[in-house]
C-alpha positions as CSV (number, residue, x, y, z in Angstrom):
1,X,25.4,-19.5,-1.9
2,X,24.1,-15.7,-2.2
3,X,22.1,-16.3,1.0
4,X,24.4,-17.7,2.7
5,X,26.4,-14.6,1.8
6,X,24.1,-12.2,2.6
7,X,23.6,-13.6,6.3
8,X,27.1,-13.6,6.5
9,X,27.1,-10.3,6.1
10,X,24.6,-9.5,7.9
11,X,25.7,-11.4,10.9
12,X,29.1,-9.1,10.5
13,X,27.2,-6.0,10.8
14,X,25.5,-7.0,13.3
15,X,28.5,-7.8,15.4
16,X,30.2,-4.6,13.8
17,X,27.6,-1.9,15.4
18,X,26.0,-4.1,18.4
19,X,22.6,-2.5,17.9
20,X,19.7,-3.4,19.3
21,X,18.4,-1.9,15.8
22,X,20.2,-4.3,13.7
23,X,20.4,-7.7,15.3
24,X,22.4,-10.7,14.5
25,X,20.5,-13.4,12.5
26,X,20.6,-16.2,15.2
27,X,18.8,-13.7,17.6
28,X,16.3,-13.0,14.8
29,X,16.3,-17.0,14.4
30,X,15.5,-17.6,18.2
31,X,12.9,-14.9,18.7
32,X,11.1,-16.0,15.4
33,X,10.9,-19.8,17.5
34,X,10.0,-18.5,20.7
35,X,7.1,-16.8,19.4
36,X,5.9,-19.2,16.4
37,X,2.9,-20.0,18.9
38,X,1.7,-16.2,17.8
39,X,3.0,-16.0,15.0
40,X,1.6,-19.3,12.8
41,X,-2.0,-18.5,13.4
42,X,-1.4,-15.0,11.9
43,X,0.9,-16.6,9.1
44,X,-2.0,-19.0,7.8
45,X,-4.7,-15.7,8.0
46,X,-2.1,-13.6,5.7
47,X,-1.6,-17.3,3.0
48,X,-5.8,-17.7,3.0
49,X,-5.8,-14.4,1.9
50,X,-3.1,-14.5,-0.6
51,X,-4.6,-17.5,-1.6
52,X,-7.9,-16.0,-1.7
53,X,-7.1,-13.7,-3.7
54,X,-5.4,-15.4,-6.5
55,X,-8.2,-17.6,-7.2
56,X,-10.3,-14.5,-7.4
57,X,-8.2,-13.7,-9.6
58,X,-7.8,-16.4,-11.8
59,X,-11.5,-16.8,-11.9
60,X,-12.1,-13.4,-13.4
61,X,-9.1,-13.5,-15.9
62,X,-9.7,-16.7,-17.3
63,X,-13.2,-16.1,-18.3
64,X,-12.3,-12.6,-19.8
65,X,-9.2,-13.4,-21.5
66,X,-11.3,-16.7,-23.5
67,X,-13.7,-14.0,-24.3
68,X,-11.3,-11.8,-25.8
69,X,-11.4,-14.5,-28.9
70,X,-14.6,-13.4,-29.6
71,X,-14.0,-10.4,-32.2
72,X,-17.0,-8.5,-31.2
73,X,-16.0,-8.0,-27.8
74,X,-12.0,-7.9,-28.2
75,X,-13.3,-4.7,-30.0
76,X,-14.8,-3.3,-27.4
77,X,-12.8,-4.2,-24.4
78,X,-9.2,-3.3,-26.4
79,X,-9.6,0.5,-26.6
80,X,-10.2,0.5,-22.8
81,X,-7.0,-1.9,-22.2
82,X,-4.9,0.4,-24.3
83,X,-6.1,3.0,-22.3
84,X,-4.9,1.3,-19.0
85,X,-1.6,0.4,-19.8
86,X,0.2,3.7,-19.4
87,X,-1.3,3.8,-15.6
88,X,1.5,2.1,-13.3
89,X,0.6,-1.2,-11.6
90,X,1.3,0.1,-8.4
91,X,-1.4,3.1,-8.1
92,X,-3.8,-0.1,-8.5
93,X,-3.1,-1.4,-5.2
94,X,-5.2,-0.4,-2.4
């Protein structure tokens, strides 16, 4: 129901300021099937990657966090968590 609002509105807005900035969601729709052809290859790169990436991920996190049982190396690894968390997620990114 919300997206249907929202393209609703959208569509309104569209019509309201006939922009070639802002265009209405059908013409968004019919350019986004005319050029599925270029854009799928692309699409699939972009989900290996994601993909990719969360199994790297999950690969390096599961190890570590079972070895933060171990009370030898929880206390070595925790000071240097602690001393993470303050840092926002996003300066991580690259």
């Amino acid at each position: 129901m919300a997206c249907a609002l929202i393209i609703f509105a959208w569509h309104l807005l569209a019509i309201m300021l006939n922009s070639v900035a802002l265009p209405s969601p059908l013409e968004v729709l019919f350019t986004f099937i005319n050029q599925r052809s270029f854009l799928l290859p692309h699409l699939l790169i972009s989900l290996i990657r994601v993909v990719c990436g969360i199994a790297l991920a999950v690969s390096l996190a599961v190890p570590l966090g079972l070895l933060s049982y171990e009370d030898e190396i929880d206390k070595i690894v925790a000071p240097i968590v602690y001393l993470l968390y303050p840092i926002p997620h996003i300066v991580l990114l690259p």
